[in-house]
C-alpha positions in Angstrom: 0.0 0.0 0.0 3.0 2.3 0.8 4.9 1.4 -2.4 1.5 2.7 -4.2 1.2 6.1 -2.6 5.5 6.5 -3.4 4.3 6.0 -7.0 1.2 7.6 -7.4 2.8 11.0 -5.9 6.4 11.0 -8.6 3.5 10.5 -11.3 1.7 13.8 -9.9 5.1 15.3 -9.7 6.3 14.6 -13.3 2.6 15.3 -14.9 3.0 19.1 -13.6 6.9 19.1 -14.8 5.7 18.4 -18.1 3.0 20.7 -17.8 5.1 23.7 -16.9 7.5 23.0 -20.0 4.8 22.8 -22.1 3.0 26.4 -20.9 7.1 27.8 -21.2 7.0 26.3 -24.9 3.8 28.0 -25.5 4.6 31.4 -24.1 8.0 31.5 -26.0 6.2 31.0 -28.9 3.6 33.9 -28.4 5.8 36.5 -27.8 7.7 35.2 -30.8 5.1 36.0 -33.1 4.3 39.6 -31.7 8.0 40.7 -32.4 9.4 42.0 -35.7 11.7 39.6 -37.2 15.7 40.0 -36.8 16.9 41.6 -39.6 19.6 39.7 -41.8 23.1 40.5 -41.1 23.5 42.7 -44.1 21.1 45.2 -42.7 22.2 45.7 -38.9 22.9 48.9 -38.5 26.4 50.3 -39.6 28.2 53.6 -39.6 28.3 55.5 -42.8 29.7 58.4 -42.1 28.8 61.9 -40.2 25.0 61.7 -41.2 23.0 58.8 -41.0 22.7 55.2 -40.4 22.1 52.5 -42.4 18.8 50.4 -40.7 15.8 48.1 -40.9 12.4 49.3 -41.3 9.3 47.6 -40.1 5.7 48.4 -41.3 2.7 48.3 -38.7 2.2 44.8 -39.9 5.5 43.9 -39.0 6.8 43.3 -42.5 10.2 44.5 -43.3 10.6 47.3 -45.6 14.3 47.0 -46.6 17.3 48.8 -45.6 16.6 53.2 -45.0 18.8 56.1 -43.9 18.7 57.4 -41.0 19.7 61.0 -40.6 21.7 62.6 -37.7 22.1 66.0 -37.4 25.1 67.7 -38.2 26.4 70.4 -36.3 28.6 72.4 -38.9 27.1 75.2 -40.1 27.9 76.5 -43.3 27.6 80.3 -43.8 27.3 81.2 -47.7 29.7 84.2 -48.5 27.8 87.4 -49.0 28.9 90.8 -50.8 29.5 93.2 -48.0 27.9 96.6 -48.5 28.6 98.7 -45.7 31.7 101.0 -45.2 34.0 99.9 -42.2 36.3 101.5 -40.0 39.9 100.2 -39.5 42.6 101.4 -37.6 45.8 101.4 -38.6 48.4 99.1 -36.5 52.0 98.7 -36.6 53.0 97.4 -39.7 50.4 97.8 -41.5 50.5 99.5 -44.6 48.3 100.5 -47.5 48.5 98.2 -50.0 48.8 95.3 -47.1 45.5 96.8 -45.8 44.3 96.7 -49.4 44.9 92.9 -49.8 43.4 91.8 -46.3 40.0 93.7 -47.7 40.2 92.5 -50.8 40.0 96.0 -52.3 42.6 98.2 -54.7 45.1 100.3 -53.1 43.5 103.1 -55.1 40.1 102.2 -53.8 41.5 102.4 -50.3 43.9 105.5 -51.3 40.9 107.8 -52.7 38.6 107.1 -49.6 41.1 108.4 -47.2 43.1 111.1 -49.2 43.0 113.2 -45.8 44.9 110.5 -43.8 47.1 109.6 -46.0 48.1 113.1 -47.2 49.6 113.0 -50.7 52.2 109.6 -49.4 50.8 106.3 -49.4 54.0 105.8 -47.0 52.2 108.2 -44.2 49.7 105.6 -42.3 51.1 105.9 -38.3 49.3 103.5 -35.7 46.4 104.8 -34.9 45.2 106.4 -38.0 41.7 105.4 -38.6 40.4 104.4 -42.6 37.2 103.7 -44.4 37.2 100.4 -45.8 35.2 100.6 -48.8 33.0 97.7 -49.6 33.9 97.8 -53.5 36.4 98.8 -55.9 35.4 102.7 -56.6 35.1 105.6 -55.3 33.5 106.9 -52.1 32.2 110.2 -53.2 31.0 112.8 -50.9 27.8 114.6 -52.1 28.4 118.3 -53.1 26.1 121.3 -53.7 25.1 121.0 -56.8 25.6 117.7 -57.6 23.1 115.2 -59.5 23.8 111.6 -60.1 24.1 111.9 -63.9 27.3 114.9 -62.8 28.8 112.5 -60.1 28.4 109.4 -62.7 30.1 111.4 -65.5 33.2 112.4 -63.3 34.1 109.3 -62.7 33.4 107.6 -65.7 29.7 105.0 -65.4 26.2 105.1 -65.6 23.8 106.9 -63.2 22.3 103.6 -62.7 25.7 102.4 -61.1 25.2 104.6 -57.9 21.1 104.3 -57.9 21.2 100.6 -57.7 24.0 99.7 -55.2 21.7 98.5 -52.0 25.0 99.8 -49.8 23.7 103.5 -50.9 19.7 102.6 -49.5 18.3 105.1 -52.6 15.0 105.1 -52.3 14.0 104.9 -56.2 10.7 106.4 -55.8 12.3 109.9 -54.9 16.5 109.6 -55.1 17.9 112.0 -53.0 21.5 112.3 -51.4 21.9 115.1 -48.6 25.1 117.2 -49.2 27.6 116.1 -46.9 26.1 112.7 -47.4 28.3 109.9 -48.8 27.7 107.4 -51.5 29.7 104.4 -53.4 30.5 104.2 -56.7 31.1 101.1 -57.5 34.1 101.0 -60.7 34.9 104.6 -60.8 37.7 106.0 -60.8 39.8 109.4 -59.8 41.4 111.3 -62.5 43.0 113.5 -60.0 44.4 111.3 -57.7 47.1 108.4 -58.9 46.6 104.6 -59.6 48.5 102.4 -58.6 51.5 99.8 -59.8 49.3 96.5 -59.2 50.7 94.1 -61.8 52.8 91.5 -61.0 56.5 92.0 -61.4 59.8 91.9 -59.3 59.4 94.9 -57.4 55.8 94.7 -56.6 56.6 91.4 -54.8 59.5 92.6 -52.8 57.0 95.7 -52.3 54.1 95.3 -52.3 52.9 97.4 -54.6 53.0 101.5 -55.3 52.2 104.7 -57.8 51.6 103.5 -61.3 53.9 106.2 -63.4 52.0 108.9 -65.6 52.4 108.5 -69.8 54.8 111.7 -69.2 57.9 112.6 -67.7 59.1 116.3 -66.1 62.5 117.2 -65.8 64.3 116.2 -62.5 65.9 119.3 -61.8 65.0 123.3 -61.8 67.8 124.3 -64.9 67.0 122.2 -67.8 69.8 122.4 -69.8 73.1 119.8 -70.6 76.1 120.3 -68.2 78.0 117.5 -69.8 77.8 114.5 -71.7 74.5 114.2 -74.3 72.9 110.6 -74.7 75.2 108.7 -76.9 78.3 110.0 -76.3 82.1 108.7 -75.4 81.6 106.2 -78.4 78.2 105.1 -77.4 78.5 104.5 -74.1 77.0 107.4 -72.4 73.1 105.7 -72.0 71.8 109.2 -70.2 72.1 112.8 -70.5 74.2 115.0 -68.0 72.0 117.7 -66.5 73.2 121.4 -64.7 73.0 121.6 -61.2 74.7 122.7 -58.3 76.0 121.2 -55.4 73.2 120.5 -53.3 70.5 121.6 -55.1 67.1 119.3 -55.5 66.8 116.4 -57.5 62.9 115.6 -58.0 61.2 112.3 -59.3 60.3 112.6 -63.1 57.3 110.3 -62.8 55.5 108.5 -60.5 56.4 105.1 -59.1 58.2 103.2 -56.6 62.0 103.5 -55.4 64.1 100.2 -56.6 67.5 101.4 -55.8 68.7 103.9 -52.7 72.5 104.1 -52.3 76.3 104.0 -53.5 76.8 102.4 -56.5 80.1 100.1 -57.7 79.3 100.9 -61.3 81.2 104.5 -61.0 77.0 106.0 -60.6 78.5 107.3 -56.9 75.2 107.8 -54.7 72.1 106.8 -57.1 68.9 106.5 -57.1 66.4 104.2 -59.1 62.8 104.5 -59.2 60.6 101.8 -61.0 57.3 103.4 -62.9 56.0 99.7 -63.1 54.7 100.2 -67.1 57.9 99.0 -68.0 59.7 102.5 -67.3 62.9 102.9 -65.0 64.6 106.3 -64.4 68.4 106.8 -62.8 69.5 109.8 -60.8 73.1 108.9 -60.0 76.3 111.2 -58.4 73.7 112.4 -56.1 75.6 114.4 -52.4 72.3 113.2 -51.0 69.2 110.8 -51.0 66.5 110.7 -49.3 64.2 108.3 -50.1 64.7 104.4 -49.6 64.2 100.7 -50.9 60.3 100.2 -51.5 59.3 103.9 -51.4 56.3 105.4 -53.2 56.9 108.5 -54.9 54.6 110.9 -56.9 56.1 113.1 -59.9 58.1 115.9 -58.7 58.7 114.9 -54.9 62.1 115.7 -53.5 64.1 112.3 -53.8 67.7 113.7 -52.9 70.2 116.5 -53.8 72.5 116.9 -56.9 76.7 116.2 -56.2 80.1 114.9 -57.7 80.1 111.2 -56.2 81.4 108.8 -58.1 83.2 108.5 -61.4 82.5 112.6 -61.9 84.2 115.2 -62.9 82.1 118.1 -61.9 78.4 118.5 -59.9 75.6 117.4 -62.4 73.1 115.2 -62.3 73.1 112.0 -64.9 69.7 111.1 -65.8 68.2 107.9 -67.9 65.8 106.4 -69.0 65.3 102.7 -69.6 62.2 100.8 -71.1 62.2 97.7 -70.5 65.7 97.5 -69.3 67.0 99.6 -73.1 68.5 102.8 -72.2 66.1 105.6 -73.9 67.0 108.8 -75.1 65.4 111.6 -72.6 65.4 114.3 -74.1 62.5 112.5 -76.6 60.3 112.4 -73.3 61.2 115.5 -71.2 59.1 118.6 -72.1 
C-alpha cells in the first residue's frame, strides 16, 4: 500500500513538470510571433559616415521594408559668402600698410587711397598706428555729395552710368524719390579718380619685394629746376653714355620725373657714386646717379616731382651734375625725346 502512494505522488510530480514545459514552450512561442523579425546581417545597423545610419524598417504589420537612412544631425554650419555693403572702420596698427590693408579687404590700393586722401596726405608711405580708414566695400570711389551735384554729374566724373550709384543696395536710394543730402556719402562702385594716382598693381619683381605703389603717368618732367646739358649728351664717349648729363649745383634738388616706386637707394660700384632708381612699373625705370644726397629708400612710393635727394660729384664725376636715364624695359632711352 506504501509502495503505491510513493508511485502515485512521482506520477503527480512529473505530470505538472511536463506541464510547466509545455506552458514555457507555449509562451515563448507567443511573444515570438508579436515581435518584428531579426533583420539579416547585411542590414544591422552600420556607420556611414557623419549623417545617418544604415537600418531596418518595419511596417505596422511587421513586414520589413528593406534597408533606409537614418539622418543625424550635423552640427557644422555653413555660412554662404555674401557681398558686403557697408563701409568699415579700421585702424591702422603697426605694420600695416596701404597696400597690405588693401589685400586683407580685398580691395585696390587706389580704392582704399581715394577714400582716405585726408589721412594719408599725398604719401601712401604716411599711415602711423592709430590712423583710422574707411574700408570701402567695393572697388570705386567713395564720393562725398556736393552742392550742386546730380547723379548723372557725379556718374560722368568718374566715368559710369547713373544707374551704377542708384542701384547699389549699400547707398539705401529710395528709387521712388532719389535724393543724397550734401555732406552725405555714396559708393561708386568701378569709378575712378582722375585727380588722384593709380597704382603699380601688376605682377612684377618689385611689386613682390614691395608690395605694390604709384603707377607712373604717360609723361615725364624734368628732375631738376635748370634744364639744360652740363655734360655729356645721350650717346656720347663712343656710345657708351646711355643718359644725358644735366646742370645743377652742389646740393640743389633732385625731383622724381614720374610717379612710381624707389628700386634702388644708395652707393653704387658701377662709377653712378650715390644713385637713385625709381621703378614706374609700365615697363619705365629712371636713374639719378652722383647724387651728395638721397632721401628716399628701398620700397618707397613717390609721386612726380617729390624731393628724392640732392645733386653732387660722387662717383666717377668730374664736376656736380646730375646723370639722368631712362630705360624701357631695361634699353636705355633717349630723354630728351620724353622730357618737355
Amino acid at each position: 500500500m506504501k509502495k503505491n502512494s510513493e508511485t502515485s505522488r512521482l506520477f503527480t510530480l512529473a505530470s505538472w513538470a511536463v506541464t510547466g514545459i509545455v506552458v514555457l514552450a507555449l509562451l515563448g512561442l507567443a511573444v515570438q510571433k508579436f515581435l518584428p523579425p531579426a533583420p539579416p546581417a547585411s542590414l544591422v545597423a552600420t556607420p556611414t559616415g557623419a549623417t545617418g545610419l544604415i537600418q531596418p524598417v518595419t511596417t505596422s504589420s511587421g513586414v520589413d521594408s528593406g534597408p533606409a537612412i537614418i539622418r543625424r544631425a550635423d552640427l557644422k554650419t555653413i555660412v554662404p559668402t555674401r557681398q558686403p555693403y557697408a563701409v568699415v572702420d579700421y585702424t591702422v596698427g603697426r605694420g600695416d600698410s596701404l597696400f597690405g590693408i588693401a589685400a586683407e579687404f580685398k580691395i585696390k590700393p587706389e580704392t582704399l587711397y581715394w577714400a582716405n586722401y585726408a589721412v594719408f596726405g599725398g604719401s601712401p608711405d604716411s599711415l602711423v598706428p592709430g590712423d583710422v580708414l574707411h574700408i570701402p566695400p567695393v572697388d570705386g570711389v567713395y564720393y562725398k555729395w556736393q552742392e550742386g551735384d546730380t547723379f548723372e554729374s557725379v556718374a560722368d566724373e568718374f566715368g559710369i552710368a547713373p544707374e551704377t550709384i542708384l542701384d547699389w543696395p549699400g547707398n539705401n536710394i529710395d528709387l521712388t524719390d532719389p535724393q543724397i543730402p550734401v555732406g552725405g556719402y555714396v559708393m561708386v562702385p568701378d569709378g575712378k579718380k582722375t585727380d588722384q594716382p593709380l597704382f603699380i598693381t601688376t605682377v612684377t619683381r618689385f611689386t613682390q619685394a614691395c608690395g605694390g605703389g604709384y603707377i607712373g603717368r604717360s609723361f615725364f618732367t624734368w628732375p631738376t629746376a635748370i634744364h639744360t646739358l652740363s655734360g655729356y649728351d645721350f650717346g656720347d664717349n663712343g656710345g657708351s653714355h646711355k643718359g644725358i648729363d644735366i646742370t645743377a649745383t652742389e646740393g640743389s634738388p633732385i625731383y622724381a620725373a614720374n610717379n612710381g616706386v624707389v628700386t634702388m637707394a644708395g652707393w653704387s660700384q658701377y662709377g653712378y657714386g650715390n644713385v637713385i632708381q625709381i621703378d614706374h612699373g609700365d615697363g619705365f625705370v629712371t636713374l639719378y646717379a652722383h647724387l651728395s644726397a638721397f632721401f628716399v629708400k628701398v620700397c618707397d612710393g613717390v609721386l612726380a616731382h617729390a624731393t628724392i635727394g640732392a645733386a653732387g660729384n660722387t662717383g666717377n664725376s668730374s664736376g656736380t651734375h646730375l646723370h639722368f636715364e631712362i630705360r624701357y624695359n631695361g634699353a636705355a632711352q633717349n630723354p630728351w625725346f620724353y622730357l618737355p
